[in-house]
C-alpha positions in Angstrom: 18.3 7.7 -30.1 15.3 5.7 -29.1 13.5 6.9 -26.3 12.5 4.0 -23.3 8.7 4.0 -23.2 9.0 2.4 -19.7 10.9 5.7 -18.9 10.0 7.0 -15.7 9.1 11.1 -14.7 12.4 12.7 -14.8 13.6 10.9 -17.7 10.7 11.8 -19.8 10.6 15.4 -18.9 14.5 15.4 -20.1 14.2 13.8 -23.1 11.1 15.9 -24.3 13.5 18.7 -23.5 16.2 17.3 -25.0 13.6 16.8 -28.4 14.0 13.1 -27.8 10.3 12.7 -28.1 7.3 14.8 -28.7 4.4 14.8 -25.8 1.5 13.7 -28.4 3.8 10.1 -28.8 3.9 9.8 -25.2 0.2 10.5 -24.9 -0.6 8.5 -27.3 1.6 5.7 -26.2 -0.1 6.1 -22.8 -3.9 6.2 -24.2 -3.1 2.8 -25.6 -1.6 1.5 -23.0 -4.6 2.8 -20.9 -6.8 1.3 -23.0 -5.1 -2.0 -23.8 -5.4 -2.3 -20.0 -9.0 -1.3 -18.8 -10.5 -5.0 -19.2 -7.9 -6.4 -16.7 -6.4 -3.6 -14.6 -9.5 -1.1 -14.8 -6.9 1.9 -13.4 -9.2 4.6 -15.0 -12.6 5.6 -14.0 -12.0 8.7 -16.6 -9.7 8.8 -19.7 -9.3 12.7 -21.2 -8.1 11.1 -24.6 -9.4 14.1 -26.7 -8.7 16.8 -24.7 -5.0 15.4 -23.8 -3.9 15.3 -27.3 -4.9 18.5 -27.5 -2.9 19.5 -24.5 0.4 17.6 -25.7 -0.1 19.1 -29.2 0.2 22.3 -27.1 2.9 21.4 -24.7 5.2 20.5 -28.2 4.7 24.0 -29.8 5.7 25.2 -26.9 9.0 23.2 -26.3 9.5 24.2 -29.7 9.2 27.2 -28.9 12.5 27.2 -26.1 9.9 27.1 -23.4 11.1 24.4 -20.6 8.6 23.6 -17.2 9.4 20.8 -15.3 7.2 18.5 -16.9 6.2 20.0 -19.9 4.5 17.5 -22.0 4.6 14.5 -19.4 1.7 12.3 -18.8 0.3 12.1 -15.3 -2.9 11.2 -13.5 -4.5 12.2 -10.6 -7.3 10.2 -8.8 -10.8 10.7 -9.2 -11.0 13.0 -5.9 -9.3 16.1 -7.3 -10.9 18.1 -9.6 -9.6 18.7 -13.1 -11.9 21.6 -15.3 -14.5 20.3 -17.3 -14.7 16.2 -15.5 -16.8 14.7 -12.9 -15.6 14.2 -9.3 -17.4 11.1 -8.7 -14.8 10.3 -6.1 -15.5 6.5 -6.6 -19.7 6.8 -5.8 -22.1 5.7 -8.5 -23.9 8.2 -10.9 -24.0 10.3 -13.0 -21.9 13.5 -11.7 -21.8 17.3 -13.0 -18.8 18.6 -14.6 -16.5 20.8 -12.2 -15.9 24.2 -13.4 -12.0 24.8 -12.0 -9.1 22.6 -11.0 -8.3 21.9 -7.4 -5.2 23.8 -6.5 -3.1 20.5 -7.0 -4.2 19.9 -10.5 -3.7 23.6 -11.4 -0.3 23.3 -10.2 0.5 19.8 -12.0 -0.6 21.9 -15.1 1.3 25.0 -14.6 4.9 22.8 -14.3 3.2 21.6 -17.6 1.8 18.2 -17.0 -0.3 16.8 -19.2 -3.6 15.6 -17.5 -4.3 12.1 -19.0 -7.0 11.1 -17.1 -8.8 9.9 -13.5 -8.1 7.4 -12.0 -10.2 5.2 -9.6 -11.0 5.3 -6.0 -13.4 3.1 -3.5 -16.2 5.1 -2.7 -15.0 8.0 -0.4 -11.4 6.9 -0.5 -12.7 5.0 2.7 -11.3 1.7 2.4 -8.0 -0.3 1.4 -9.1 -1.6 -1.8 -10.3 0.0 -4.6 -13.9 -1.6 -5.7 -17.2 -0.8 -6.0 -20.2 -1.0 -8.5 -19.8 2.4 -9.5 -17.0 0.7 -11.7 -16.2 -2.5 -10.8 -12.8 -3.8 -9.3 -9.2 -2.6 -10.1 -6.8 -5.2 -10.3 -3.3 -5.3 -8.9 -0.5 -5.7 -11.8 1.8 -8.3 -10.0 -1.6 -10.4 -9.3 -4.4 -9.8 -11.1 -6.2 -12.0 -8.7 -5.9 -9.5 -5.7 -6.0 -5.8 -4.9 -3.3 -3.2 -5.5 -5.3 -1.6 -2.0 -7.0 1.8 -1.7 -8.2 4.3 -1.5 -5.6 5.5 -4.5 -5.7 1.6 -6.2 -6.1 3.2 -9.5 -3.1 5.1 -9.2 -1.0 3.0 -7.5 -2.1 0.0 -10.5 -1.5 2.9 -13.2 2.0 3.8 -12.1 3.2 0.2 -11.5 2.3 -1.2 -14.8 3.7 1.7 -16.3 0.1 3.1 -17.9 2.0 6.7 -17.0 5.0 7.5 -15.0 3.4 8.6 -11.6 0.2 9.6 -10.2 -1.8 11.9 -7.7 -3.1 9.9 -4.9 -4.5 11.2 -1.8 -3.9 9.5 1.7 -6.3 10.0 4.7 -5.5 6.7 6.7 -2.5 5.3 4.3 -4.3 5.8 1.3 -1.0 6.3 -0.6 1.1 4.6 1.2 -0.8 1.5 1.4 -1.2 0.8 -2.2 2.1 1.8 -3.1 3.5 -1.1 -0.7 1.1 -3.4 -2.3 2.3 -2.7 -6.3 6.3 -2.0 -4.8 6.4 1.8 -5.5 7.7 4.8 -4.0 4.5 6.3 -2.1 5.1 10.2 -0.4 2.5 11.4 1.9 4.2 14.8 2.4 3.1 17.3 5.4 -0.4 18.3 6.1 -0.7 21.4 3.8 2.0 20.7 1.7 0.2 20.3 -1.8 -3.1 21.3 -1.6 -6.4 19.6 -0.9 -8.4 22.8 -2.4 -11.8 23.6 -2.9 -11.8 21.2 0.6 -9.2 23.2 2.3 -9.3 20.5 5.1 -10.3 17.6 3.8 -11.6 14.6 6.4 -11.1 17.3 9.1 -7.6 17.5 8.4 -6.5 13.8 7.9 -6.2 13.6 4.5 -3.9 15.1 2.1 -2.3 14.6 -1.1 0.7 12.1 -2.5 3.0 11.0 -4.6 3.3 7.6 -6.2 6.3 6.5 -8.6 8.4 3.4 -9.0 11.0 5.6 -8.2 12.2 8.2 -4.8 13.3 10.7 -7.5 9.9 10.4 -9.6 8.0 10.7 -6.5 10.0 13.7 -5.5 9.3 15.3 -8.3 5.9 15.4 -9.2 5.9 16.0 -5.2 8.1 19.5 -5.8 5.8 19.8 -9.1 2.4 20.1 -7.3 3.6 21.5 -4.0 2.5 25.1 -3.0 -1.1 26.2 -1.8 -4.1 28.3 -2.6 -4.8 31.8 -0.6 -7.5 30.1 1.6 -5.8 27.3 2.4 -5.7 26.7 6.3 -2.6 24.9 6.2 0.5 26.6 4.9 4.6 24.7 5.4 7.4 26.1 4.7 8.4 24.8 1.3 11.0 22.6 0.8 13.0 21.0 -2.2 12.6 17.1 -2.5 14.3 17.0 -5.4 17.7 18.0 -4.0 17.3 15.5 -1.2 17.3 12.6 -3.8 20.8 13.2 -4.4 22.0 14.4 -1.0 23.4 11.7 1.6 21.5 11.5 4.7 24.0 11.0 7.1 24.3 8.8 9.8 21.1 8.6 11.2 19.4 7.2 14.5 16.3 4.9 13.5 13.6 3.6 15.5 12.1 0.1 14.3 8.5 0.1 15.1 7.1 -2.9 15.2 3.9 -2.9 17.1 0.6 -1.7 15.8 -0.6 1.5 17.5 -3.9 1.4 19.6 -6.5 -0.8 17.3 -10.3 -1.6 18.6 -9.9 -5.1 16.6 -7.0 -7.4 16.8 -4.1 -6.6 14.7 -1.2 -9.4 14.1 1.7 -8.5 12.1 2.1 -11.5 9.5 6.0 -13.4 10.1 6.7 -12.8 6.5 5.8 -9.3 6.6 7.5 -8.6 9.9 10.6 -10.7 7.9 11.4 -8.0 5.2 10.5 -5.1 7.4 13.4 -6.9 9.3 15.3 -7.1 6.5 15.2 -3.9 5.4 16.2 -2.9 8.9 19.4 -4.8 8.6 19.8 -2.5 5.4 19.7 -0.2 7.3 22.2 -0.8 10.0 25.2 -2.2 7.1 24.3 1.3 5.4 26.0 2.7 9.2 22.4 3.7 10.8 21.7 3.2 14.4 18.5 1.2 14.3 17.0 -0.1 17.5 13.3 -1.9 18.3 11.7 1.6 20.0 7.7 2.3 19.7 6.0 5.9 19.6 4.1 6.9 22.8 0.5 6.6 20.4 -1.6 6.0 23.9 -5.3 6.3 23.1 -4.6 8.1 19.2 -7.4 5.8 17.6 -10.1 8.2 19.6 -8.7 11.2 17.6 -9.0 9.4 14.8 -12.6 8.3 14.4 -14.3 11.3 15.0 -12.2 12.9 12.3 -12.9 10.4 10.0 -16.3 9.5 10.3 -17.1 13.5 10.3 -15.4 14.0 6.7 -17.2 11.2 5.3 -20.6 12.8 6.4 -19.7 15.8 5.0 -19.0 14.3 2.4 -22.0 12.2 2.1 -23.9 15.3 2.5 -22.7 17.1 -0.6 -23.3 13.7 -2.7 -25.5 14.3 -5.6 -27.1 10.5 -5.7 -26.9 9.5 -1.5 -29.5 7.1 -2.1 -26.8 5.0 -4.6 -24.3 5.0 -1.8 -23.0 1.7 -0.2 -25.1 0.6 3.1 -21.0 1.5 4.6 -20.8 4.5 4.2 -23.8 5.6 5.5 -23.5 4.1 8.4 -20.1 5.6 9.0 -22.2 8.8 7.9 -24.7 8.3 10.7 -21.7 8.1 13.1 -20.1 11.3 12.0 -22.6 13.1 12.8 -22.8 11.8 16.2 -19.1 12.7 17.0 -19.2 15.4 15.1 -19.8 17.9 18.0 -18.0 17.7 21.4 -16.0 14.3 20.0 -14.8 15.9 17.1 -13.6 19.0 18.9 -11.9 17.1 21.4 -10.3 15.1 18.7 -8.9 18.0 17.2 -7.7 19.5 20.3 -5.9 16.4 21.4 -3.6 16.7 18.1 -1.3 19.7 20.0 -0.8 17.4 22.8 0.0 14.2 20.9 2.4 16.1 18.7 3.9 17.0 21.8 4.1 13.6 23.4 5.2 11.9 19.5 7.1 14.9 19.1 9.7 13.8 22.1 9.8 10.6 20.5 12.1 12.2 18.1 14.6 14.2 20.2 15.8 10.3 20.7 15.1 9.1 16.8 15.8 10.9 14.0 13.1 8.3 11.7 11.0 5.8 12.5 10.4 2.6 10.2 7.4 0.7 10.4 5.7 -1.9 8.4 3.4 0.0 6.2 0.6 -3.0 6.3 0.6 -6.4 8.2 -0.3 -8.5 6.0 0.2 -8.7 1.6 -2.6 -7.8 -0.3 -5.8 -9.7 0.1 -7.8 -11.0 -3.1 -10.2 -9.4 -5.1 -13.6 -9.3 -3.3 -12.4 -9.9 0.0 -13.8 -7.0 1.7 -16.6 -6.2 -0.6 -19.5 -7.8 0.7 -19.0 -7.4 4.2 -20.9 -5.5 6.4 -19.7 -2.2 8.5 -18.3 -3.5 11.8 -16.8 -7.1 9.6 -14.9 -4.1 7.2 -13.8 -2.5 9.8 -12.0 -5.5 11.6 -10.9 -6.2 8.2 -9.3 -2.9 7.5 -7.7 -2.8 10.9 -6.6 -6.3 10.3 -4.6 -5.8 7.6 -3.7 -1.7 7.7 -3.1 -1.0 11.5 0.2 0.9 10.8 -0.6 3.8 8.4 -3.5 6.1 10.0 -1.6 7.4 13.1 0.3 10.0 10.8 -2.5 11.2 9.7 -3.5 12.6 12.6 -0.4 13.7 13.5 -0.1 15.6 9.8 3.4 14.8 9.6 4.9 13.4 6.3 5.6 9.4 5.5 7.4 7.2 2.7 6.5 4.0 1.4 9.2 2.2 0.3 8.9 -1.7 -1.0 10.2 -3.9 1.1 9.8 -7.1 -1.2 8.0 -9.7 -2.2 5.7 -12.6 -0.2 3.4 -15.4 -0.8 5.0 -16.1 -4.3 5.1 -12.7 -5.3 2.9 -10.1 -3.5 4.6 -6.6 -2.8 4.8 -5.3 0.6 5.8 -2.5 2.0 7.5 -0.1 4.8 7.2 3.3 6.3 10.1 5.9 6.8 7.9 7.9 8.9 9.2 11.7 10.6 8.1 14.5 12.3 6.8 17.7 11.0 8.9 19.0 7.8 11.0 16.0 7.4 10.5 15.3 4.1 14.0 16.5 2.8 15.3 13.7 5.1 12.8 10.7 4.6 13.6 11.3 0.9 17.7 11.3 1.2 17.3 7.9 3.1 14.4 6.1 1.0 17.0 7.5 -1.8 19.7 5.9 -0.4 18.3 2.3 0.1 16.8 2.1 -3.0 20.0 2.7 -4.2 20.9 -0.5 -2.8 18.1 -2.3 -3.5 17.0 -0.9 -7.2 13.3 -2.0 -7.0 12.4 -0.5 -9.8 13.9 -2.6 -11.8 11.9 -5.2 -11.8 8.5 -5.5 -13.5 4.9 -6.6 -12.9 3.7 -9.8 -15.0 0.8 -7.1 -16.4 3.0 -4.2 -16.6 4.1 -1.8 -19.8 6.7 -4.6 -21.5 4.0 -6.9 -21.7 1.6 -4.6 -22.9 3.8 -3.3 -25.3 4.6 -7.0 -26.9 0.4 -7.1 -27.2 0.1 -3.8 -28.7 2.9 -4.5 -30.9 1.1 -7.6 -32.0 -1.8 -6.0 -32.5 
């Protein structure tokens, strides 16, 4: 039998299982792929070539061996925010960065269900913005249009998964940073609940707003590697009850009362939802509905949320900044949203934080009503290459909220989201939408997305600079 090398996370882990395939051709297969790519896509600030070889060499004595792990022998990657033994953590800043001694909790898990750890993928600097570019390592290129951004703050993983360099990807998502570029390259993106896999050494990371994802071209891939690096260090402040995503892939969600959210939360800039975004959000609404859900126009009581927000934020990012080996090297940006953090980042910030009990209250009532909420998960496609990359502070900002007013609210709120694509604009530019919950609704989120991409079999189709096409170059040498 020959095994698909466009195969996706579960269907990989079963056919190394099944002896289909050993893990050294997959990693090799995905090396070159990685490399055939770099030039154009630019996915990976850090490839492990060596030291993943000699990881799958490992994983196949040990499915030799009878041993089984979820996903022994797979090739993943995990943005260059989490630590992995032995690399830099340059988190998408410039120089010349020390080896880390341990992996973060999430890597350590990936590793223990047997993943094999191909390499790092990049990040703007600070996972701050929506697009992933910098001159620490250039611009990463989105594979349905090489001409514009996959997004950001996990662009490298997002452009990895969607051509098809390796079947999913670690991002991390502290104002949509998952979900964002997952709209923008049409893949499955899962921001799970605050605490569910691990942010450690930084047990809260960006004072509590960011956390780890998921990205896949499919709900059950996403699922997967979501169960796979789930679970959480001793320290860790924030500690869910577990749940199994997995066996909410397969499990019908019922009939379910949906709230179509339309209208950007509070935003200190203008934000316009574009007509041909708000069109497939529609359409996927109507989707919906002939699927037998109750889905009605309702918005969330947000009120004044984006003051929670900033002081949050802007506080990480000094910390951040503070712990920076090279902070003279840092963009003129992030300094200035440095300077600001530590303005709120007394009174403001505790405030912020206190505010989060009352708004998960006041949100929370939203969904005695709604059982999900779907929003647009950007409101407008993604913009080109260079866009946003020489404008200054306050023009970046009006930018960002622009484009990405929809995503940041839930991560305030901690409470998990799922991009789903929504489709295709502007002769071929993914967009996205949000199935967003309440706290623990995971299981659910995943049974619907599961359901409508059922329907609507995304997956299926390809980027113009994704894996077949790479494959036909590398085949022709």
């Amino acid at each position: 039998m020959t095994f698909d090398r466009s195969a996706g996370l579960a269907e990989t882990a079963r056919a190394l299982a099944d002896g289909e395939v050993s893990s050294r051709t997959l990693v090799e297969q995905a090396l070159a792929r990685i490399e055939a790519t770099q030039p154009t896509l630019n996915a990976f600030r850090l490839v492990r070539a060596e030291a993943a070889l000699a990881e799958a060499d490992a994983a196949d004595r040990e499915l030799a061996s009878g041993a089984r792990r979820p996903l022994l022998g797979v090739p993943v990657a995990v943005k260059d925010d989490m630590d992995v033994a032995g690399e830099p953590t340059a988190f998408g800043c410039p120089g010349e960065y020390p080896p880390v001694a341990e992996d973060g909790e999430a890597v350590r898990r990936l590793r223990a269900a047997g993943a094999v750890i191909v390499g790092k993928t990049n990040t703007c600097e600070l996972g701050q913005w929506p697009f992933t570019e910098g001159p620490a390592f250039g611009a990463t290129r989105n594979p349905w249009h090489q001409g514009h951004t996959p997004g950001g703050s996990s662009g490298g993983s997002a452009a990895a998964v969607a051509a098809g360099l390796v079947p999913a990807a670690l991002g991390s998502d502290g104002a949509g940073s998952v979900r964002i570029p997952a709209g923008w390259t049409n893949l499955v993106g899962i921001k799970p609940q605050r605490g569910r896999i691990s942010t450690w050494p930084r047990g809260e990371s960006f004072q509590g707003i960011t956390v780890n994802g998921t990205l896949a071209r499919t709900v059950a891939d996403a699922a997967l590697l979501l169960d796979a690096a789930s679970g959480n260090h001793a320290r860790d402040p924030h500690r869910p009850p577990a749940v199994d995503a997995s066996a909410a892939v397969g499990r019908e969600p019922g009939r379910l009362r949906i709230a179509l959210s339309l209208k950007p939360p509070f935003t200190a800039a203008p934000a316009r939802l574009q007509p041909q975004v708000r069109a497939k959000v529609v359409e996927l609404a109507e989707k919906l509905a002939a699927l037998g859900h109750h889905v009605e126009e309702a918005d969330p009581p947000y009120g004044q949320i984006g003051l929670t927000f900033v002081p949050r934020a802007t506080a990480g990012i000094a910390e951040w900044v503070a712990d920076a080996p090279f902070p003279a090297l840092l963009d003129r940006r992030t300094h200035g949203a440095a300077r600001l953090g530590k303005l709120l980042g007394g009174p403001p910030l505790r405030a912020a934080r206190r505010a989060e009990a009352v708004l998960h209250r006041r949100i929370g009532r939203f969904f005695e009503s709604y059982d999900v909420m779907l929003a647009p998960t950007t409101a407008a496609p993604p913009p080109p290459i260079g866009a946003m990359l020489g404008l200054g502070g306050f023009a970046t900002d009006r930018a960002i909220i622009a484009a990405c007013p929809y995503a940041w609210p839930w991560n305030v709120l901690g409470w998990p989201g799922v991009n789903v694509p929504a489709g295709f604009v502007d002769g071929g530019l993914p967009v996205g939408a949000q199935l967003l919950g309440p706290a623990g609704s995971e299981p659910l989120l995943v049974s619907l997305a599961a359901q409508v991409e059922a329907e609507l079999r995304w997956y299926e189709a390809w980027p113009p600079h994704g894996v077949p096409a790479v494959h036909e170059r590398l085949r022709k040498g």
